[in-house]
C-alpha positions as CSV (number, residue, x, y, z in Angstrom):
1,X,88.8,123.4,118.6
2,X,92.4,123.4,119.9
3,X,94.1,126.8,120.0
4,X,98.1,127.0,120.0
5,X,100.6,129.6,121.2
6,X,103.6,129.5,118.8
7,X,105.4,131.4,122.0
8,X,104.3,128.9,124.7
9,X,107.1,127.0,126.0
10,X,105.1,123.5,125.6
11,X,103.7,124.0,121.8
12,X,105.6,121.4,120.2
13,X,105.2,118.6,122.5
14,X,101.3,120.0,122.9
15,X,100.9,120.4,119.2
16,X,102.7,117.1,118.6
17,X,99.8,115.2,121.0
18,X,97.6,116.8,119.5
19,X,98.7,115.5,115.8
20,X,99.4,112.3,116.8
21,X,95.3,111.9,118.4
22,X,94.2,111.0,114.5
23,X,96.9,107.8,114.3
24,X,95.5,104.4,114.4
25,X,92.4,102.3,113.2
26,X,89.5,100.3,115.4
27,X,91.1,96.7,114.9
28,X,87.4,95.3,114.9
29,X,87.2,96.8,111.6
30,X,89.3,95.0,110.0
31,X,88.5,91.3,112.0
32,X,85.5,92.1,109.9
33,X,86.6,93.0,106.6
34,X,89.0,89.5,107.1
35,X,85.4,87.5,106.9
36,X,84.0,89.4,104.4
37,X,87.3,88.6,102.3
38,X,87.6,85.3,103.2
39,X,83.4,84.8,101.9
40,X,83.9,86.5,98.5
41,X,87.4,84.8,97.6
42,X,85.6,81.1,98.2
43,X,82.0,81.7,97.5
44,X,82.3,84.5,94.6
45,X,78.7,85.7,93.6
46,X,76.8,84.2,96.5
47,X,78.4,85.7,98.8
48,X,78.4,89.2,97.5
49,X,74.5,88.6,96.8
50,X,74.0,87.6,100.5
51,X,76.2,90.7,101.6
52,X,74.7,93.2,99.5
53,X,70.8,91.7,100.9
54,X,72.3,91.6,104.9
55,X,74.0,95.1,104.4
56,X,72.3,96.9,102.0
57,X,69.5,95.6,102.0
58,X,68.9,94.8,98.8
59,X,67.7,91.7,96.4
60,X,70.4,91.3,93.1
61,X,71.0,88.8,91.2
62,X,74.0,87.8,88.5
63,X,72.1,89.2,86.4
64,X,70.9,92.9,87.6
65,X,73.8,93.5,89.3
66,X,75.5,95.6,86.7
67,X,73.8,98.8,85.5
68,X,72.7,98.7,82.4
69,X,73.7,101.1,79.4
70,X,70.0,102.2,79.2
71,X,70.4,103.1,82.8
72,X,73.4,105.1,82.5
73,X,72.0,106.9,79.6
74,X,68.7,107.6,81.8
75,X,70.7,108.9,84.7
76,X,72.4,111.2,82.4
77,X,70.1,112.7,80.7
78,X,68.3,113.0,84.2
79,X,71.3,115.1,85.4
80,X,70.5,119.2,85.5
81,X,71.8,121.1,82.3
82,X,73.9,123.5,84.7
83,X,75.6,120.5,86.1
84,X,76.3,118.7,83.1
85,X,78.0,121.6,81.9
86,X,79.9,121.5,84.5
87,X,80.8,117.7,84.6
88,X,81.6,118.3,80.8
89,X,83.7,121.3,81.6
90,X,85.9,119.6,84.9
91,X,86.3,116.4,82.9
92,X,88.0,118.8,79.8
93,X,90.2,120.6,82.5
94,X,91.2,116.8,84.2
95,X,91.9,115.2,81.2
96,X,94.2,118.3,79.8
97,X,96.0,118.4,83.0
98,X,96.8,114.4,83.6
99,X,97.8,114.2,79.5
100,X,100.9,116.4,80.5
101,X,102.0,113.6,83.3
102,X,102.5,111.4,80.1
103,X,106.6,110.7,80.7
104,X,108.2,109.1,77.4
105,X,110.2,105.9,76.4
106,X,113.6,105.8,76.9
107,X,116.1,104.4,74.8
108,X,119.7,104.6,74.4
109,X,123.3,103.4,74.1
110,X,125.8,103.3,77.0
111,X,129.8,103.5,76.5
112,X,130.1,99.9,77.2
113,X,127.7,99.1,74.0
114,X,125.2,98.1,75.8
115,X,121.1,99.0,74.5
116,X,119.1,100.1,77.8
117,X,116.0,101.9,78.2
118,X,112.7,101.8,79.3
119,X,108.7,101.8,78.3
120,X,105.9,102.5,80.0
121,X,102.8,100.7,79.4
122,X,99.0,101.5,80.6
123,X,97.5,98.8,83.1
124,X,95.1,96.3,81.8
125,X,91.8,96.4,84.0
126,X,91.4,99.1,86.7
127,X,88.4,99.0,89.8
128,X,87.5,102.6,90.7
129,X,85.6,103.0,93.8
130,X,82.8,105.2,94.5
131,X,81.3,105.5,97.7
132,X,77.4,106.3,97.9
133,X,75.6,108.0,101.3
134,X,77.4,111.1,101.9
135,X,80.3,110.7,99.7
136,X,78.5,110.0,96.3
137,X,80.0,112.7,94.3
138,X,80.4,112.7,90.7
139,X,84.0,114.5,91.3
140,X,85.2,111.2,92.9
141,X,84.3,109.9,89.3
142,X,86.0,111.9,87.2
143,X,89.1,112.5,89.3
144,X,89.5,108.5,89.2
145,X,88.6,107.4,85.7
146,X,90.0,110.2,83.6
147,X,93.5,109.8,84.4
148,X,92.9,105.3,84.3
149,X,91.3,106.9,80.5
150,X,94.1,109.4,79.6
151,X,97.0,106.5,80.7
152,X,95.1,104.5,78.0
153,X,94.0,101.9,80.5
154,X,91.9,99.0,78.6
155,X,89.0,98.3,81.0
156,X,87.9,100.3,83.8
157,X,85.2,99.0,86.5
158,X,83.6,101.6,88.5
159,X,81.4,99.6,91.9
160,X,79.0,101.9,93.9
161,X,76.7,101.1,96.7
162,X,73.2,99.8,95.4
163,X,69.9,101.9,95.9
164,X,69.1,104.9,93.1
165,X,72.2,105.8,91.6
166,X,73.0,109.8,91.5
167,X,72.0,111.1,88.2
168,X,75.1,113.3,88.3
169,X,77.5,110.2,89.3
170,X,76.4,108.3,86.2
171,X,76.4,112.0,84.6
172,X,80.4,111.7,85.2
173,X,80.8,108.1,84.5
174,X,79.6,108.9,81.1
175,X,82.0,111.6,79.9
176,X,84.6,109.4,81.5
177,X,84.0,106.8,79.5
178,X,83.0,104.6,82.1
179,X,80.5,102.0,80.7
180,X,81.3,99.0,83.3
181,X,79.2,100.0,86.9
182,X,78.0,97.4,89.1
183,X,76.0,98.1,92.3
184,X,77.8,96.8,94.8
185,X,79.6,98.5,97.5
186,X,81.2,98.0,101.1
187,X,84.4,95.8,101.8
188,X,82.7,93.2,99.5
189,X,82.9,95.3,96.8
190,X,86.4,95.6,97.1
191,X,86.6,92.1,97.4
192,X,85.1,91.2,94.0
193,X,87.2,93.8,92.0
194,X,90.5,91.9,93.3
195,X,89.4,87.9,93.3
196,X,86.4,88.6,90.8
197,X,83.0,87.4,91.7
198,X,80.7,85.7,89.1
199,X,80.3,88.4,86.3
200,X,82.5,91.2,87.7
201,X,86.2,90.2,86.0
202,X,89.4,90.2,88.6
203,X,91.2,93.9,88.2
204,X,95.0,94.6,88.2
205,X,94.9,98.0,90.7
206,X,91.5,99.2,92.7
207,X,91.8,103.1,93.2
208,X,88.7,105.2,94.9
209,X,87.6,106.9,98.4
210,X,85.9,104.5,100.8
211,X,85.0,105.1,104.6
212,X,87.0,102.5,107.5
213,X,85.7,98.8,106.0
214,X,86.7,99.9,102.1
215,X,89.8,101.3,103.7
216,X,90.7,98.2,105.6
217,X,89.7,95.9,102.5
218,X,91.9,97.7,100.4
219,X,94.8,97.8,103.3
220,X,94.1,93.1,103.3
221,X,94.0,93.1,99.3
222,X,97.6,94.8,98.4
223,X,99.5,92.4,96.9
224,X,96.2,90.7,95.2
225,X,96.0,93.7,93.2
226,X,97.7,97.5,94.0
227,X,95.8,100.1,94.8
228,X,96.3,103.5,95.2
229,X,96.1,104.6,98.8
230,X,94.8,104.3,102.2
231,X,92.7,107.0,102.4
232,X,91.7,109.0,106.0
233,X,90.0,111.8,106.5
234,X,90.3,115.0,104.6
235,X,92.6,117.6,106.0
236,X,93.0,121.3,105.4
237,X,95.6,123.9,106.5
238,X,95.0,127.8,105.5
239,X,97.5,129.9,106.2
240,X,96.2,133.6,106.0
241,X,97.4,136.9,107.6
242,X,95.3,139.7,108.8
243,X,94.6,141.4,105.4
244,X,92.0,138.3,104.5
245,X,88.0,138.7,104.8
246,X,87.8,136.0,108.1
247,X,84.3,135.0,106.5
248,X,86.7,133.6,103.1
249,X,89.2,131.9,105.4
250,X,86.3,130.6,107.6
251,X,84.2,128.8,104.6
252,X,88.0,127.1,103.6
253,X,88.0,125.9,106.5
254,X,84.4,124.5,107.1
255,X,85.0,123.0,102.9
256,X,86.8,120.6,104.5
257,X,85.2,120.1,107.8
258,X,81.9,119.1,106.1
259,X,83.2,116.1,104.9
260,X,83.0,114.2,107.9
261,X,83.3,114.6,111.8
262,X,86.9,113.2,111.3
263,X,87.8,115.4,109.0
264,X,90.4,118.4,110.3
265,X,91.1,122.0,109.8
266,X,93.6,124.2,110.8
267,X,94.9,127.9,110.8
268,X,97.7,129.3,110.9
269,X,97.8,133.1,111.7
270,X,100.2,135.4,113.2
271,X,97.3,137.9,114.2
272,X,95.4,137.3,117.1
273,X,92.3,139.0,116.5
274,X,92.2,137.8,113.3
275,X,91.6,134.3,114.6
276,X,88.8,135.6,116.9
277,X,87.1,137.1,113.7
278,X,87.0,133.4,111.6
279,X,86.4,132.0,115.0
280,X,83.2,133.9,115.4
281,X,82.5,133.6,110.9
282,X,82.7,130.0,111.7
283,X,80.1,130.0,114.2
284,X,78.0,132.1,112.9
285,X,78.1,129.9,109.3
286,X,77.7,126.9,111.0
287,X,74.4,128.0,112.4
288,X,73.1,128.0,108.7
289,X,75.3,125.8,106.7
290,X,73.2,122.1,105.7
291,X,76.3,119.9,106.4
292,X,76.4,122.0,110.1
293,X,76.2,119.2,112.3
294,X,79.2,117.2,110.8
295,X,81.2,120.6,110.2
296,X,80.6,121.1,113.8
297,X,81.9,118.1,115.1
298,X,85.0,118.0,112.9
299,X,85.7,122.3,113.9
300,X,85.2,121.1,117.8
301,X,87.2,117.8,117.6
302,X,90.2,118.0,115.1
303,X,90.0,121.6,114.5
304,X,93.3,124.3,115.6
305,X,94.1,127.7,115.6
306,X,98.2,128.1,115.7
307,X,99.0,131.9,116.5
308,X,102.5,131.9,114.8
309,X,104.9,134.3,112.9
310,X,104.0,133.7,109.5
311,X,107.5,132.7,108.4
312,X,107.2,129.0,110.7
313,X,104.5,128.0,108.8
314,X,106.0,125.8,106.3
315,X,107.8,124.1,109.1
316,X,104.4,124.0,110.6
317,X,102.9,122.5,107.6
318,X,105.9,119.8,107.4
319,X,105.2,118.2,110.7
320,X,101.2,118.1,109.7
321,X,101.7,117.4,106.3
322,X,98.3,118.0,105.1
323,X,95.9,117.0,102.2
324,X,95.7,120.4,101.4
325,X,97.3,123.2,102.3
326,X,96.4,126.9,101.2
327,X,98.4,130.3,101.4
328,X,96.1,133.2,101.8
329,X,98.8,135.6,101.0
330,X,100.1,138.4,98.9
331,X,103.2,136.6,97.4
332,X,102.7,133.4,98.8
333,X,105.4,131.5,97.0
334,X,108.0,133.3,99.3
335,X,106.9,130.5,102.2
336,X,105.2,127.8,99.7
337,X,108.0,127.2,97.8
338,X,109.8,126.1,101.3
339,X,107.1,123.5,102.0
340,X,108.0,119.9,101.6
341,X,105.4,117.6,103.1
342,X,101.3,118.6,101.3
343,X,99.3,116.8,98.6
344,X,98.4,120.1,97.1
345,X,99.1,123.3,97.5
346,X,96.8,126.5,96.7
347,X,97.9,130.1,96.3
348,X,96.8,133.3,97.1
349,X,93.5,134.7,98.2
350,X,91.2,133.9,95.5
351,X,92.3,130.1,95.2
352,X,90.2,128.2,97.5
353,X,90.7,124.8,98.4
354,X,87.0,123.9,96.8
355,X,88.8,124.7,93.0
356,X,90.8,122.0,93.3
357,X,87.9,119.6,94.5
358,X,86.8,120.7,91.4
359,X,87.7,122.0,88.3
360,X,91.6,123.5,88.3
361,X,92.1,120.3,86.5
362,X,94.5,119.0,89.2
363,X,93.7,115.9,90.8
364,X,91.9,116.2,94.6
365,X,92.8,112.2,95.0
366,X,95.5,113.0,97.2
367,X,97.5,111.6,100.9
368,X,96.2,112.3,104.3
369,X,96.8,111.3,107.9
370,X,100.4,112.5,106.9
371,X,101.1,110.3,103.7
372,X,102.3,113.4,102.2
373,X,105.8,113.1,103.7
374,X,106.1,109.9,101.2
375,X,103.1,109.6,98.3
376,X,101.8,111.6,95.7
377,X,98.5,112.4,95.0
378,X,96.5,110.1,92.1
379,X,98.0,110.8,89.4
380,X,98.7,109.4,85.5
381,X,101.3,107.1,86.7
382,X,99.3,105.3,89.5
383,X,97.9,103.5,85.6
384,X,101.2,103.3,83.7
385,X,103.7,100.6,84.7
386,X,107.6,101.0,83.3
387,X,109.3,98.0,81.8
388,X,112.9,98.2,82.3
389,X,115.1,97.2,78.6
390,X,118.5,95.4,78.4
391,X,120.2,94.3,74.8
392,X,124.1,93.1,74.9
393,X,125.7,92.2,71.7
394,X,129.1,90.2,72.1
395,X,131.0,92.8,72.3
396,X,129.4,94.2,75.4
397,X,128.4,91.3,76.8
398,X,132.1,90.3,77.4
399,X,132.7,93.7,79.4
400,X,129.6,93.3,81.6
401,X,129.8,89.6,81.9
402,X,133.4,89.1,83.9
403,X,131.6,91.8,86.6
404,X,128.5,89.5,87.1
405,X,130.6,86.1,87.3
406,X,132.3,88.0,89.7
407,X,129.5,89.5,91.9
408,X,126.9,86.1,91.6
409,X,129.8,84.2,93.1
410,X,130.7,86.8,95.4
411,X,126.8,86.0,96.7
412,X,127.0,82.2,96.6
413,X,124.9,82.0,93.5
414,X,126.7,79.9,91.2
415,X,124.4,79.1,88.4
416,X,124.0,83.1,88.0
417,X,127.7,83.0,87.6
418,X,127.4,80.1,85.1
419,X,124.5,82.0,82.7
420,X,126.9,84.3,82.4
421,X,130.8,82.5,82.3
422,X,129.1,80.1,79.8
423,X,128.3,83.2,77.3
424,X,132.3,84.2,77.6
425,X,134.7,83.1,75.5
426,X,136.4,81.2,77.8
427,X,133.6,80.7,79.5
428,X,132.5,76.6,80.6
């Protein structure tokens, strides 16, 4: 853990290293994904059997690949009462949320006469990922597919690593209306959602959590098909004053540092000693908490303390532009609302990070490694496209039409100046 000194005369170029240590990928990575492309777009099927026996470890055919509706239905009703509640209750909250994202068509007539406007339409097929070890959450699930189900998306293709599926992941995948799963995971996996491989069908947009190989896959495949983001590790700023319980701000912290030894939180406090106290809570939880070893790592590596006046820390957050960023605070909108660069933002001292992971209703798909200075989190329009509308009559074609002649010739393009001169009157 890094500790800064908002008053030391080195902090920003110190703080600035320290930021810019989490840049960059291991370029053997994606040598490696480049094969596994290469295999699945020429050899389909085969080679996403032979991958999923070399890596996984596992026999499949064409035929068991996908899990079946029986098995779905098994792993559901497998799934504790407690926590299908609570799969039922998130999924109510996700969809209510993402169905007031839904922007409207657009149609009207300009002085010139002309008819413009614009439509949005749902995407045809989508591929959500969802990773298995660690990261097999049924959160991931819901926080993907609901918002492909609420922008009316036709088909939606979940892919999972094989082995025994999480009862609570199929749990999800059933109240969002998932019914296509196959068990395949990895870069292949990826693979077979954009080219298509035997059974699995070619998708129009891939969207889903993946560690470095799924990352790098997805990074190759833009352009075959879109996809949503590049996703890093998870990142968490809390910024909390001296008036907060340091065992609260401590558990925010470590929510995020469990994910992975990657992962990275931060404080921000303009009391000393109250660092020292969620210091020593985070030590003290660590020595108890299941996911300690990796929340260790990720507190010792990547984690910060920033002793700063309380009024720099949305310029503070700006130049880390985190996944998530929380104000511990009485009247925390007073430095929030100043905040430009954060995937989500969380407010006050009974709004931990962890409700937004879960069940606010907003989505926890959202930028890291600083993507929030220019993307969004995953949202209804990563699955609506807008179509763009034009309609001249004659009257207002002959006011726009003299302007294009004009500007196509102006750009050496003379049979877009023709389309339109021979629509004109005098045109020829």
């Amino acid at each position: 853990m890094r500790r800064f000194l908002f008053s030391d005369p080195d902090f920003q170029s110190a703080f600035k290293a320290f930021l810019d240590e989490r840049r960059g990928s291991p370029t053997d990575v994606d040598a490696a994904v480049a094969v596994v492309l290469e295999a699945i777009r020429t050899q389909g099927i085969e080679a996403l059997l032979d991958y999923s026996r070399r890596f996984d470890k596992v026999e499949l055919t064409a035929e068991t690949i996908r899990v079946t509706a029986e098995e779905i239905e098994a792993g559901a009703a497998e799934t504790p009462p407690d926590v299908r509640e609570a799969i039922a209750f998130a999924a109510a909250r996700i969809r209510a949320y993402h169905s007031r994202q839904r922007p409207a068509n657009q149609a009207w007539t300009d002085e010139a006469g002309v008819e413009l406007g614009w439509r949005w339409t749902p995407l045809e097929a989508v591929g959500v990922y969802v990773p298995g070890g660690r990261a097999a959450y049924p959160s991931t699930v819901l926080m993907n597919a609901v918002p492909a189900q609420v922008a009316g998306v036709d088909r939606i293709a979940m892919v999972t690593p094989p082995g025994k599926l999480q009862p609570a992941v199929l749990a999800a995948a059933k109240e969002a209306g998932v019914t296509e799963i196959w068990r395949v995971g990895g870069a292949q996996a990826v693979a077979a959602l954009a080219y298509g491989a035997g059974p699995i069908q070619p998708v129009d947009k891939i969207v889903g959590p993946g560690n470095a190989y799924v990352t790098a896959a997805k990074r190759r495949l833009y352009g075959v098909v879109g996809i949503d983001a590049l996703a890093g590790p998870s990142e968490i700023v809390v910024v909390a004053d001296r008036n907060n319980n340091p065992d609260w701000i401590a558990a925010d912290l470590l929510s995020q540092a469990e994910h992975d030894p990657a992962a990275q939180s931060i404080l921000i406090t303009d009391d000393e000693a109250f660092a020292a106290a969620v210091e020593q809570a985070i030590a003290e939880r660590l020595k108890t908490l299941s996911t300690g070893e990796d929340a260790a790592a990720s507190w010792r590596d990547h984690g910060a303390v920033i002793i700063a006046p309380l009024d720099e820390s949305p310029a503070l957050v700006d130049a880390i532009a985190p996944e998530h960023v929380e104000f511990a605070l009485d009247n925390p909108e007073r430095l929030s609302d100043r905040v430009r660069h954060a995937g989500a933002i969380f407010l006050g001292r009974v709004t931990p990070e962890a409700i937004g992971d879960y069940v606010a209703g907003s989505n926890h798909v959202l930028p890291t490694s600083r993507a929030a200075r220019f993307q969004s989190g995953l949202s209804i329009y990563d699955f609506i496209k807008r179509t763009s509308i034009v309609k001249c009559d004659p009257v207002s074609f002959a006011i726009l039409g003299p302007h294009t002649v004009a500007l196509a010739k102006a750009e050496g393009l003379p049979a877009h100046a023709l389309s339109a001169s021979v629509r004109l009157p005098t045109g020829n």
